[in-house]
C-alpha positions in Angstrom: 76.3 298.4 119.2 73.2 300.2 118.9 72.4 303.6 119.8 70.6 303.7 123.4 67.4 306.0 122.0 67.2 303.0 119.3 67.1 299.9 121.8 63.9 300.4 122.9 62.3 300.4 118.8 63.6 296.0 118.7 61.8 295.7 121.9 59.3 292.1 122.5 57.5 290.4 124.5 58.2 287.2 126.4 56.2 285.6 129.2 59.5 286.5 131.6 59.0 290.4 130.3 59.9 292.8 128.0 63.6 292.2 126.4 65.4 294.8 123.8 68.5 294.6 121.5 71.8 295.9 122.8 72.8 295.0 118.8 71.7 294.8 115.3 69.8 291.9 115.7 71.0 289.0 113.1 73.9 291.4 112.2 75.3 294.1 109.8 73.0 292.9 106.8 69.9 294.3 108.0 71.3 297.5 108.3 72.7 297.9 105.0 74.1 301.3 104.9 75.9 300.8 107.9 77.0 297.7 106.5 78.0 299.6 103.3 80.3 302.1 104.8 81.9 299.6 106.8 82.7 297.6 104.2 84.1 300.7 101.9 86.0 301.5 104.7 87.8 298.0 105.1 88.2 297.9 101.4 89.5 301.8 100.7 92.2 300.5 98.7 90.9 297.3 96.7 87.4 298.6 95.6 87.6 299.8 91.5 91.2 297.9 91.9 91.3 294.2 92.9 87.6 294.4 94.2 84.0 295.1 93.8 81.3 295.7 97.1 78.2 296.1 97.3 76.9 295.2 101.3 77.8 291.4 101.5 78.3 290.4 98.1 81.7 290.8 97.3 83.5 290.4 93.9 87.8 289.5 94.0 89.0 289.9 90.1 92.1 289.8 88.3 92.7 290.4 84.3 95.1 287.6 84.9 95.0 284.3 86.6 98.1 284.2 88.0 96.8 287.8 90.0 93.6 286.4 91.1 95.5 284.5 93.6 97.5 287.4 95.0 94.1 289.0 95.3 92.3 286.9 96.8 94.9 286.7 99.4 94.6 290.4 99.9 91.2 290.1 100.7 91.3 287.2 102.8 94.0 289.1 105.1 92.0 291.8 105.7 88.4 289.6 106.3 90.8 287.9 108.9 91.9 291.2 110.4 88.1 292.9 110.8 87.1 289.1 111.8 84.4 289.0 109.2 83.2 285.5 108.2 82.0 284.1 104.9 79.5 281.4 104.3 81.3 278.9 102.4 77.9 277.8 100.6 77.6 280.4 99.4 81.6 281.5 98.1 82.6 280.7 94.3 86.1 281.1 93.6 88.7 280.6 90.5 85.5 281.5 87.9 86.0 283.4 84.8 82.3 284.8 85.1 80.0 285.1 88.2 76.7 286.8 88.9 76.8 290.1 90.6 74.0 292.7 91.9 71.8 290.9 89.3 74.5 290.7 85.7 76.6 288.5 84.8 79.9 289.7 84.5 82.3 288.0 82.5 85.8 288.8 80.7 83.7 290.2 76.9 81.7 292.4 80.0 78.3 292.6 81.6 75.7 290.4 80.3 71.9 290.3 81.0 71.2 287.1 83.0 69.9 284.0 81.0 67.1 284.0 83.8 65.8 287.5 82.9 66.0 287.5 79.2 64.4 283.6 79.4 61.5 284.8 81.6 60.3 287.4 78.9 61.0 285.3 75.8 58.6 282.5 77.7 56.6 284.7 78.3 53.0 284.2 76.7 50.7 288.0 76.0 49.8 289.3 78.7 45.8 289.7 78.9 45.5 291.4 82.8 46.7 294.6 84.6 48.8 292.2 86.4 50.4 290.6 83.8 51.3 293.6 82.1 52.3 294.6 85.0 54.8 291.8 85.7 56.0 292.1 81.8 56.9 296.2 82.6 58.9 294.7 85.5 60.7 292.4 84.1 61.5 295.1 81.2 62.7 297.4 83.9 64.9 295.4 85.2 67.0 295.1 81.6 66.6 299.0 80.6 70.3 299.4 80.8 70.6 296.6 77.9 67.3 298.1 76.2 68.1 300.8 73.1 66.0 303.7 73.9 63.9 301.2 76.5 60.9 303.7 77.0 59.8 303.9 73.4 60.6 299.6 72.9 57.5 299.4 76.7 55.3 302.5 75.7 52.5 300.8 74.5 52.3 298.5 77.6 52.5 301.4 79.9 49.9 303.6 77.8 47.7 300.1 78.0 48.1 300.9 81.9 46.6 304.0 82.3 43.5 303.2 79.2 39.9 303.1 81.1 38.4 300.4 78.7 38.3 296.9 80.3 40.5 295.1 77.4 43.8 296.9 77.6 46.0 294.8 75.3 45.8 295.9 71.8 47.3 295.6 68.6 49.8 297.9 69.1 51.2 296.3 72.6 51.3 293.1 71.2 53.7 293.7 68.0 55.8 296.4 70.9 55.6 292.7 72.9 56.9 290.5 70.0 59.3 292.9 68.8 60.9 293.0 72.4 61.4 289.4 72.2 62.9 289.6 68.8 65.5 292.3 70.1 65.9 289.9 73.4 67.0 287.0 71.3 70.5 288.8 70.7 70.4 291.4 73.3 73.6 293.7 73.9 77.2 292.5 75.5 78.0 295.8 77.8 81.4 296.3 77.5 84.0 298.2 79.9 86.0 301.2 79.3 89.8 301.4 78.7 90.9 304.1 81.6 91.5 307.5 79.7 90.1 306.7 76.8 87.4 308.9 74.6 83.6 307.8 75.2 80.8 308.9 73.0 77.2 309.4 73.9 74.8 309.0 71.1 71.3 311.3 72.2 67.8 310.7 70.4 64.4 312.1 70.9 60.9 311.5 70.5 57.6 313.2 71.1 57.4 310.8 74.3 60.9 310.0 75.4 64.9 310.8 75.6 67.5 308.3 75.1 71.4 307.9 75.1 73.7 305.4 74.6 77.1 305.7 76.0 79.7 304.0 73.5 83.1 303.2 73.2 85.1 302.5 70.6 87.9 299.4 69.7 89.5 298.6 66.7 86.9 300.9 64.6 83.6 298.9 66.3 81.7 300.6 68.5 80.6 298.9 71.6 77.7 299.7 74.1 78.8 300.5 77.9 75.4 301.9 79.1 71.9 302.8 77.7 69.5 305.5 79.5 65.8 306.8 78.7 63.2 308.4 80.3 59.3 309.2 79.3 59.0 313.4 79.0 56.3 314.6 81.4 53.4 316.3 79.5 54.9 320.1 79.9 57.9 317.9 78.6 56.3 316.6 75.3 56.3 320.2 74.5 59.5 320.8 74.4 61.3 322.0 71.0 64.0 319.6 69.9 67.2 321.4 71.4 65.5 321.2 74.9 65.0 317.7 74.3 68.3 316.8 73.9 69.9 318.9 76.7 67.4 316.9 78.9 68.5 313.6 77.3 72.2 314.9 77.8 71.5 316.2 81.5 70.7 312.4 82.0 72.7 311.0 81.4 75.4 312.8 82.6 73.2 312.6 86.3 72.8 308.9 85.9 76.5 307.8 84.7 78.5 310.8 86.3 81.4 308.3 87.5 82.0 307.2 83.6 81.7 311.5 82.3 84.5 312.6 85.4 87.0 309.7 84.4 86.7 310.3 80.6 86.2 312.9 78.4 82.5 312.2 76.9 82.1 313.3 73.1 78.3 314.3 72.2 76.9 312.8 68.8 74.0 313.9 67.0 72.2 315.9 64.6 71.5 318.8 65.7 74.6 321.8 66.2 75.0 321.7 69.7 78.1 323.3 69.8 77.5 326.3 68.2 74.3 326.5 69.6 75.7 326.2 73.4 78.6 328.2 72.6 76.7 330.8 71.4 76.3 334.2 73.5 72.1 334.2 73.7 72.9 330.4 75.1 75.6 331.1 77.4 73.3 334.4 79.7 72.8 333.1 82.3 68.7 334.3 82.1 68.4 331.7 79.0 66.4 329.1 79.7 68.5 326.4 77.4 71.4 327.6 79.1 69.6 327.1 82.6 69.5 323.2 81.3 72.7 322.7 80.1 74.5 324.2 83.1 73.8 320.5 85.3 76.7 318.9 82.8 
C-alpha cells in the first residue's frame, strides 16, 4: 500500500475523471529500495550463505551439487510463504556459472562479461566527443578488472576537456590499443577464503591512486578487487605519503565489507609503519594523521 500524501503524485486523467494509485503501480520493482529491504528481510538468513539479492535478481549457490538442491528448496519455501512469484522465462537453474548485476560469476570467480570486453576490442578509434565518450563508458564499467584503470583512460578523459576541434591524438590512440591488448586476457577476480590474510598493493602517480586487493593460494597471488581514482588539482600536489594514505583511505571506503572480515596487510614502498606509528603522525593536529584516521 502506498502512503495517503503519495496517492495523489500517480494521479491521471481519464475521460470518466481523475483516478490515483492505492499501490505501487506495476509492483515492488519500481520502487527498488523498498523492494530491497523487503527482500533482505525475507532472506536474513540465506543472503552471504546459500544466497545472493540484489532487488529481483536473485542468485541460489551451492559449493556442491548435491547442496544446490537443498538450497534451492530453501528458497522456494520461503518465495511460497511471502507469495512472491518468479517469471519462469526468465529463471536458470542447475548452472555452474550465470550472469549477475552485470559479471559472470562462475566457480574460478567473477569474470568480465564476454559482451563488455567484445564491445571495446570491436571497437574501431574513436574520432568524436561522443565516441570517446561511449569508449570512457564502456571502460567504466570494467574498472574493477582494470589495474590502476585511471592512468590505463587518462588520455581519453584529458582528450575531453582539450578546446581544439581534433581531440584524438597520438597519445589516446596507443592508451586505446594498449587497453585492447590488456582486454585480450583481462583478470579472473577470485574470492576470499573466510579468515584468511588479504593484501592491498597501493601505487601513485602525479594524476591518480590505485590499489589492488590480493589474496594469496598456493604461493600465487590472485586479484579480488582493483580501485583508482584521478587526484583533484590541490590533490596532484600532494607529497607521496599523502598520496598513499588517500589511495589506502579508498579503498578501505570502497571495499569496507572485505577490510572488517579480514585482516588487510598494506604493501609498498614507502615505511608506512613507522611513519604512522610515529608520535608527530599519531597528534591528533597532524594533518597525515587527520587522513589516516578514516581506516
Amino acid at each position: 500500500m502506498m502512503y495517503d500524501d503519495d496517492k495523489a503524485k500517480t494521479s491521471f486523467i481519464i475521460e470518466r475523471g481523475t483516478y490515483c494509485y492505492k499501490v505501487m503501480p506495476f509492483g515492488l520493482k519500481n520502487a527498488r529500495a523498498t523492494y530491497q529491504r523487503l527482500v533482505n528481510k525475507i532472506f536474513k538468513e540465506q543472503i552471504g550463505r546459500t544466497m545472493e539479492v540484489y532487488v529481483d535478481d536473485m542468485l541460489v549457490k551451492a559449493p556442491r551439487r548435491g547442496d544446490h538442491l537443498k538450497n534451492l528448496v530453501e528458497a522456494f519455501s520461503l518465495l511460497r510463504q511471502y507469495r512472491i512469484k518468479l517469471n519462469p522465462s526468465k529463471c536458470t537453474f542447475g548452472v555452474s556459472s550465470s550472469r549477475f548485476r552485470g559479471y559472470l560469476v562462475t566457480q574460478r570467480g567473477i569474470e568480465a562479461h564476454p559482451r563488455q570486453i567484445k564491445a571495446i576490442l570491436e571497437m574501431k578509434s574513436p574520432s568524436t566527443v561522443k565516441e570517446i565518450q561511449s569508449l570512457t563508458g564502456r571502460t567504466a564499467a570494467l574498472n574493477r578488472f582494470l589495474s590502476k584503470s585511471t592512468d590505463k583512460c587518462r588520455p581519453f578523459f584529458k582528450a575531453l576537456k582539450k578546446g581544439q576541434k581534433d581531440k584524438w591524438d597520438e597519445e589516446c590512440e596507443v592508451a586505446f590499443q594498449s587497453l585492447k591488448t590488456y582486454l585480450t586476457s583481462p583478470p579472473l577476480l577470485s574470492k576470499p577464503v573466510p579468515g584468511e590474510d588479504l593484501f592491498v598493493y597501493l601505487a601513485v602517480s602525479n594524476s591518480a591512486v590505485s590499489s589492488a586487493l590480493i589474496r594469496e593460494e598456493l604461493g600465487a597471488q590472485h586479484p579480488i578487487f582493483y580501485t583508482s581514482k584521478a587526484l583533484l588539482d590541490a590533490e596532484t600536489r600532494y607529497p607521496k605519503l599523502d598520496k598513499l594514505i588517500l589511495a589506502l583511505v579508498i579503498s578501505a571506503r570502497k571495499l569496507r565489507h572485505y577490510y572488517q572480515a579480514h585482516r588487510v596487510i598494506v604493501m609498498t614502498d614507502f615505511p608506512l609503519r613507522s611513519i604512522l606509528h610515529s608520535p608527530w603522525c599519531l597528534s591528533a593536529t597532524h594533518e597525515v594523521g587527520n587522513r589516516a584516521k578514516p581506516i
